[in-house]
C-alpha positions in Angstrom: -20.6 36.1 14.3 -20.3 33.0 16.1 -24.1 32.5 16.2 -24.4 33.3 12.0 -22.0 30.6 11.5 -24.4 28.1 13.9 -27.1 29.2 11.9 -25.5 28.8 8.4 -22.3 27.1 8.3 -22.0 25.7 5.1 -19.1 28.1 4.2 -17.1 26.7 7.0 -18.0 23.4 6.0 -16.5 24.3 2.5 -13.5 25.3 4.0 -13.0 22.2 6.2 -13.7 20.5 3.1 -10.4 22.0 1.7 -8.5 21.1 4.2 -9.5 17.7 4.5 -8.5 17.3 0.9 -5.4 18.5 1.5 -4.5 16.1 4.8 -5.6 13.2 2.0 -3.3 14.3 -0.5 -0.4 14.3 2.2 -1.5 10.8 3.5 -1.9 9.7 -0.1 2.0 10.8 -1.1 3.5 8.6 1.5 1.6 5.3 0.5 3.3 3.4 -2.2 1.8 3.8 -5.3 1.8 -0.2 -6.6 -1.2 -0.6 -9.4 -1.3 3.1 -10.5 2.5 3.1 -10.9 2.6 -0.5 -13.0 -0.7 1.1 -15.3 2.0 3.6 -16.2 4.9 1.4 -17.4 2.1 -1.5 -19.3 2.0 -0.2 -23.1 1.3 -2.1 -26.4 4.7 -3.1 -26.7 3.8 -6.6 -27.2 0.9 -6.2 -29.0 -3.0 -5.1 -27.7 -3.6 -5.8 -24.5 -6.1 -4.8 -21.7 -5.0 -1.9 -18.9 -2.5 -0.4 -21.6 -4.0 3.0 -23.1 -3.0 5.2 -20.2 1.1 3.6 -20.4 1.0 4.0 -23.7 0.7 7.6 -23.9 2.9 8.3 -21.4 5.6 5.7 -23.6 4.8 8.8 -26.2 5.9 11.3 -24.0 9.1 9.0 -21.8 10.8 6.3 -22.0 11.5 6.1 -18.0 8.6 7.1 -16.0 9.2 7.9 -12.9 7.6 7.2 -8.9 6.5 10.9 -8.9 4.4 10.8 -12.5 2.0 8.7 -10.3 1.2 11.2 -8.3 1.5 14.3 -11.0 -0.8 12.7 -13.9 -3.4 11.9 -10.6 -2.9 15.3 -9.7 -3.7 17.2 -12.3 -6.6 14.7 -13.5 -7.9 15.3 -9.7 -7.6 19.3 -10.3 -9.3 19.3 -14.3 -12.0 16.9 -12.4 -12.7 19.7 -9.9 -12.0 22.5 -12.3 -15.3 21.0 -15.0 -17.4 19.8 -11.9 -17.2 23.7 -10.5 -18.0 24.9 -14.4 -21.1 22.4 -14.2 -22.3 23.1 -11.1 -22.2 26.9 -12.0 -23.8 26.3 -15.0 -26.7 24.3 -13.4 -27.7 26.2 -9.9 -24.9 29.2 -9.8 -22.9 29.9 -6.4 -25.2 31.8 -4.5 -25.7 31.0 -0.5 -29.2 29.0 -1.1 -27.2 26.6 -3.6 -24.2 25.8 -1.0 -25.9 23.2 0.7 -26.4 21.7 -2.3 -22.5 22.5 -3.2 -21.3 20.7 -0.3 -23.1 17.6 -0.4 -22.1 16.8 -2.9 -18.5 17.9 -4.2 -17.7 17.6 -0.3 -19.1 13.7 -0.2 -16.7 11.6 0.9 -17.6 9.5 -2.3 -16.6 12.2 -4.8 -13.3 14.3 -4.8 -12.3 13.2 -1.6 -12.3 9.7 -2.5 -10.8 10.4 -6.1 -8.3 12.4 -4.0 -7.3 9.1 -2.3 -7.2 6.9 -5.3 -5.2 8.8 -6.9 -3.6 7.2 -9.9 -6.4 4.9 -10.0 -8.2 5.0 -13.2 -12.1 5.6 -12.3 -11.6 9.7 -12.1 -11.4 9.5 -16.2 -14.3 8.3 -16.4 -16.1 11.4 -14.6 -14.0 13.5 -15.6 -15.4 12.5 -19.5 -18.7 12.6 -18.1 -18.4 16.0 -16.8 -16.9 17.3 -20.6 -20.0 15.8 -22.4 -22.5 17.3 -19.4 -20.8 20.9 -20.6 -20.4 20.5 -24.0 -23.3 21.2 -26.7 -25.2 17.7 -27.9 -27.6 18.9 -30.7 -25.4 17.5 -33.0 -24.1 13.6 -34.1 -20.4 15.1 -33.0 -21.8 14.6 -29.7 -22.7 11.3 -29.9 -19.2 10.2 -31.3 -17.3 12.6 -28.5 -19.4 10.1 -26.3 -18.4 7.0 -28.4 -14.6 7.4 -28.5 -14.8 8.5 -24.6 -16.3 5.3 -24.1 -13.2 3.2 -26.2 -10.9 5.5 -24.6 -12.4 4.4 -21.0 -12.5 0.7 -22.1 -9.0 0.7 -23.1 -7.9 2.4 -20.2 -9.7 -0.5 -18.2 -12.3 -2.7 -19.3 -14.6 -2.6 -16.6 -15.2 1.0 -17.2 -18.2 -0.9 -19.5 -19.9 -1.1 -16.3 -18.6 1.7 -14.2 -18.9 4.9 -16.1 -20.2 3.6 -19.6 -23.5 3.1 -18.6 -23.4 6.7 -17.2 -22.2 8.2 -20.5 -25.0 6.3 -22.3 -27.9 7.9 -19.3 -26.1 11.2 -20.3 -26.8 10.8 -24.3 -29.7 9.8 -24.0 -30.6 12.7 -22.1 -29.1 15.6 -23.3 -29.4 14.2 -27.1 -32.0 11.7 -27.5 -34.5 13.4 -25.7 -33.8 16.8 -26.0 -33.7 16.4 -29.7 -35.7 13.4 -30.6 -34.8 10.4 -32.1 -34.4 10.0 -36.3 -33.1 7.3 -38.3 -29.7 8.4 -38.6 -28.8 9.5 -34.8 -30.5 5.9 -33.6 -28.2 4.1 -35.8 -25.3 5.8 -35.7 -26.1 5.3 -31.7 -26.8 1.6 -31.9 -23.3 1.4 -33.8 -21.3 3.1 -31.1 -22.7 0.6 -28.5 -21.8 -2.1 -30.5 -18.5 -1.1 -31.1 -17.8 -0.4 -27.7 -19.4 -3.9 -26.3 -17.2 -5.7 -29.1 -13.8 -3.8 -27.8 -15.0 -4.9 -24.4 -15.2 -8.3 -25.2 -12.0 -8.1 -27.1 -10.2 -6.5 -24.0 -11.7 -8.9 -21.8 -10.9 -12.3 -23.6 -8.0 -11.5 -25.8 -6.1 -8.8 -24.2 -4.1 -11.2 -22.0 -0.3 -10.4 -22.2 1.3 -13.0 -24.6 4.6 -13.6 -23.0 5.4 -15.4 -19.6 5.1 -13.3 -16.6 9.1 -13.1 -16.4 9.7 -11.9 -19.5 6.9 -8.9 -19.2 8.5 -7.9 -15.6 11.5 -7.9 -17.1 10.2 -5.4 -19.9 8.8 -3.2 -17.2 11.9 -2.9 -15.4 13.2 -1.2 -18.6 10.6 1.1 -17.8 10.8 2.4 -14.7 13.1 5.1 -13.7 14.3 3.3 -10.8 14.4 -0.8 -11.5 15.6 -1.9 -8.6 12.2 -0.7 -7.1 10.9 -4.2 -7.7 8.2 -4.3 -5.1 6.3 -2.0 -7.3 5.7 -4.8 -9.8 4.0 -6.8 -7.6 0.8 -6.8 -9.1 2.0 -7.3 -13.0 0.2 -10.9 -12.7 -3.1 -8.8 -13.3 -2.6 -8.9 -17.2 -2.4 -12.8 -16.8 -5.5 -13.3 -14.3 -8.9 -14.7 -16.3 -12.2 -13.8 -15.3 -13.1 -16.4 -13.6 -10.2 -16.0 -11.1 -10.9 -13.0 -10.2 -14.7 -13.6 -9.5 -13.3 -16.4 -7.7 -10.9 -14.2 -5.9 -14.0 -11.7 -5.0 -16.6 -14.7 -3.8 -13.7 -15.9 -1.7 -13.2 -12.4 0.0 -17.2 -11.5 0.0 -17.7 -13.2 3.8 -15.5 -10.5 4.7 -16.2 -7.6 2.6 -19.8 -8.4 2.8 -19.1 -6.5 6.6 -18.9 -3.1 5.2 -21.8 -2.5 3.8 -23.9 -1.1 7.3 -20.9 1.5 6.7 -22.1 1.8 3.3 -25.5 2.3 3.9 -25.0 4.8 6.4 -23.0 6.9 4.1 -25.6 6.6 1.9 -28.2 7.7 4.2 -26.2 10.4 5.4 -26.5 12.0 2.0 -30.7 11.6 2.4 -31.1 15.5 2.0 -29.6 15.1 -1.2 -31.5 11.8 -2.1 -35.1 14.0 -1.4 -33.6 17.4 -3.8 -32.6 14.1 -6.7 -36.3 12.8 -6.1 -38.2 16.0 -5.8 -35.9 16.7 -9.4 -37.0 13.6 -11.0 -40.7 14.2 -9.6 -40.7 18.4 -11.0 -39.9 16.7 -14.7 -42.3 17.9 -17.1 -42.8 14.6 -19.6 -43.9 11.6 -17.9 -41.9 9.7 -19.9 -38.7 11.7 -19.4 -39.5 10.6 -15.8 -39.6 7.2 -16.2 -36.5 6.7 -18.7 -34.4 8.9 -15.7 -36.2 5.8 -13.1 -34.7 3.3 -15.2 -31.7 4.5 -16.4 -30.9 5.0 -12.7 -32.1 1.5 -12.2 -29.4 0.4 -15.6 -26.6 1.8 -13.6 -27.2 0.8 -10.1 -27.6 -3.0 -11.5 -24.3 -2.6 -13.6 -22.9 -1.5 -10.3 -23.8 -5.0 -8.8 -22.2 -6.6 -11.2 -19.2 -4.9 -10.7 -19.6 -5.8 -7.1 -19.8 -10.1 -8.1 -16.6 -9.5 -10.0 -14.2 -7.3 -8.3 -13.9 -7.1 -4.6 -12.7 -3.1 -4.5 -16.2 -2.6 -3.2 -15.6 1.1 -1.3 -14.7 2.4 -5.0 -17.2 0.7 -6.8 -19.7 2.3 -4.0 -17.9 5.9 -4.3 -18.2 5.6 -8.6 -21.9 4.9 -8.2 -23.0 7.6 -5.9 -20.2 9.7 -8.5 -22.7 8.8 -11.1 -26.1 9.8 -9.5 -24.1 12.9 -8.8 -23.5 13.2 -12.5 -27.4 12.0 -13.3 -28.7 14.5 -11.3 -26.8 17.4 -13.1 -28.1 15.9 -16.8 -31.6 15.5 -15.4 -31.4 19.4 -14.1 -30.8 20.2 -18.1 -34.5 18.2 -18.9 -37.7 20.4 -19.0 -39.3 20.6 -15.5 -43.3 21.6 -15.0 -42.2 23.6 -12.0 -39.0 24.6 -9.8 -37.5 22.1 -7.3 -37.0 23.6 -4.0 -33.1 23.6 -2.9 -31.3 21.8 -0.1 -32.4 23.6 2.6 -29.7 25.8 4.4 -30.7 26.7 7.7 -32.6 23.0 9.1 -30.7 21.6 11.9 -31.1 17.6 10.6 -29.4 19.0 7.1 -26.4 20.8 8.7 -25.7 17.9 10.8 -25.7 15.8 8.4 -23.4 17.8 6.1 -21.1 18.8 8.9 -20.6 14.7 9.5 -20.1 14.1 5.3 -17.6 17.0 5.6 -15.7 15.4 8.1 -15.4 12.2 7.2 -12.4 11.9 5.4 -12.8 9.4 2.1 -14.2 5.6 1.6 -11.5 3.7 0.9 -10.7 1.7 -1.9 -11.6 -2.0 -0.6 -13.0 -2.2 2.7 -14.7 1.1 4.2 -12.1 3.6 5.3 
């Protein structure tokens, strides 16, 4: 037995997998939960404002929010996330032992559910989370194109630079399952060119003019009145975010970047360690049918990965921004899969020694972080 599981141990590896998410979870409940608990309180109370869509509803459903909703909202977004990525995965290779490897190196990356499992109550999970409902759901249709539109609102209002971190996803995902499955016309390229632009204006909008209105005082104040517990003023700390321009905060990031700039060897590695999984994405692209389809897939790939560097000028949470992009080549790869292919791509393969050790090492590396590596 011991010997079988030497040989093929990517069903222990799954199970490790589980467990590690579990010991994350129980770290993650005894950190304090300071920016994902303040999104919760921050509604449109004092008119639109950027970071609000998320404390808004839950104003619809409370009017004290509690410590604990932090961790229940995150939780159940973590399990619906795991719930439609198991559904998608089914419904591209099946669960059978040739498609574990596969299984495993991806939903047991360290960038993926683990990493969503330690930023929990952060909002980047929405943003696969839509991606995985518009990878599942039929796209014939226009109604597909508008699901994608309003997911893509939704996403900005939850946090505006979701235009950069899952948008440009959701667009590589319409174009693929819609545009060139189906073909373009005059109505579905308009209606598409539309939806962008409504999107980049709300952006822009949330960026520029969705500064909180009142001094800083005044809005703490209000958020006390939301909180379950206001003498728990240390979770407030970070209400000056609805105050801070752009150009502080890209400020703020080139200021930290000598620093930072040290974890990307760590980077690297993690994404080298996921090479088996690189060559199966490649050998997809490669097996496409249409040359064309081939080289939209390059540069769509190429759109997102450059978005992702802007991201990394701006904001200085560099291990998330890292995790969401290797998220969304995860997510690529599945819409890619759904393209016509000229012949089959072999599977990750189960039984060679360089693969297993390299999955073994992803399984047990717990998460990225959210800043610096680990």
């Amino acid at each position: 037995m011991t010997v079988r599981i030497l040989q093929n141990p990517w069903r222990l590896l799954l199970a490790i997998n589980a467990t590690v998410i579990v010991g994350v979870f129980v770290h993650k409940i005894q950190l304090p939960p300071y920016v994902p608990y303040i999104h919760l309180l921050v509604d449109y109370h004092f008119g639109f404002i950027k970071r609000a869509l998320i404390g808004a509803i839950v104003a619809v459903f409370t009017d004290r929010v509690p410590v604990w909703s932090v961790f229940a909202i995150g939780g159940v977004t973590w399990l619906v996330t795991l719930a439609l990525y198991a559904r998608l995965f089914q419904k591209s290779f099946g669960f059978t032992a040739k498609t574990l490897p596969l299984f495993v190196f991806i939903a047991g990356s360290p960038f993926f559910l683990k990493n969503f499992m330690h930023t929990l109550g952060h909002f980047d999970i929405y943003g696969c989370a839509l991606a995985l409902v518009l990878l599942l759901m039929p796209a014939g249709s226009l109604l597909f194109v508008a699901t994608a539109a309003l997911f893509s609102i939704a996403l900005v209002l939850i946090h505006h630079i979701h235009l950069l971190m899952y948008v440009p996803t959701i667009v590589t995902i319409v174009v693929i399952r819609h545009y060139l499955a189906y073909g373009l016309n005059r109505n579905n390229v308009a209606f598409g060119i539309f939806a962008l632009a409504i999107v980049a204006v709300l952006f822009f909008a949330a960026q520029f003019l969705g500064t909180m209105p009142i001094p800083e005082a005044d809005f703490v104040a209000y958020l006390k009145t939301r909180m379950a517990d206001p003498s728990r003023t240390d979770l407030l700390q970070f209400a000056y975010i609805w105050y801070q321009p752009l150009a502080k905060e890209v400020s703020d990031t080139w200021g930290r970047l000598p620093h930072n700039i040290l974890g990307v060897p760590v980077f690297a590695l993690l994404i080298w360690l996921h090479t088996p999984l690189w060559r199966f994405f490649a050998n997809l692209i490669g097996a496409l049918a249409s040359e064309t389809h081939r080289r939209l897939v390059l540069a769509a790939l190429i759109g997102v990965s450059l978005a992702y560097l802007v991201m990394f000028a701006m904001v200085f949470d560099y291990s998330r921004w890292i995790s969401n992009w290797a998220v969304c080549m995860f997510l690529i790869l599945h819409a890619v899969k759904m393209l016509p292919a000229a012949r089959e791509t072999q599977l990750i393969p189960a039984e060679d020694r360089k693969t297993n050790v390299f999955g073994l090492i992803l399984t047990l590396i717990p998460r990225v972080g959210i800043i610096r590596p680990f």
